[in-house]
C-alpha positions, 0 to 999 in steps of 0.5 A, a space after each residue: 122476613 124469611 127472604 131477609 133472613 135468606 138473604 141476610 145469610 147468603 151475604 154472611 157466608 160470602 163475606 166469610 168465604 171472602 175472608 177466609 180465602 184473602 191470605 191464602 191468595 193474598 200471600 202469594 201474591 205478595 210474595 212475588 212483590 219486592 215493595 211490602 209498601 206497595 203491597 200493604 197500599 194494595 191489602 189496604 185498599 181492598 179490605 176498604 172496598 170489601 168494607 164499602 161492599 159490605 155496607 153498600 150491601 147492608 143499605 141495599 137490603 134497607 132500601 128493599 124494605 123501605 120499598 116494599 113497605 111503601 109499596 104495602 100502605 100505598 093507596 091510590 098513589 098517595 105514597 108515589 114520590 117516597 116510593 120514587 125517591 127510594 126506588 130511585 136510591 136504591 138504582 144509585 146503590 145497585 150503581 155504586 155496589 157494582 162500581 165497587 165490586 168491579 174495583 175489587 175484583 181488578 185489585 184482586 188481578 193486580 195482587 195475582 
């Protein structure tokens, strides 16, 4: 629980820095492009990609403890294929949390 909690924590105050540093880069950068519709596609699109980061992470957390709970009450294998099939959920998410990462992180370098 204390690990959830720390857990939970350090993706708040992540997503808070995320946040709070968006308009201060954000603005510079738009300051430089002669559309504000292209500009406003981009804005747009990144604060989708945080919002799918920020879920990607909150089902992450749900999956982990799906798993360690299955991992607790397994006896003699009884649990395998629940235990499998999470596991293997969870190795999509991971997947697909770092495909968004990685698209947030290049949209931030067009917006420079």
């Amino acid at each position: 629980m204390k690990t959830t909690n720390n857990l939970i924590t350090k993706i708040a105050l992540a997503t808070l820095m995320v946040i709070s540093l968006s308009p201060i880069t954000a603005n510079s950068a738009l300051a430089g492009m002669t559309d504000g519709k292209i500009a406003d596609q981009l804005m747009d699109s990144k604060s989708r990609l945080m919002r799918k980061e920020n879920q990607l992470l909150r089902d992450q957390d749900e999956l982990k403890r799906q798993l360690d709970d299955l991992k607790r009450r397994n006896d003699g294998n009884v649990l395998a294929s629940s235990i499998d099939d999470v596991s293997r959920r969870l190795d999509k998410n991971y997947s697909d949390l770092r495909q968004t990462q990685i698209a947030i992180r290049d949209l931030s370098q067009s917006l420079l």
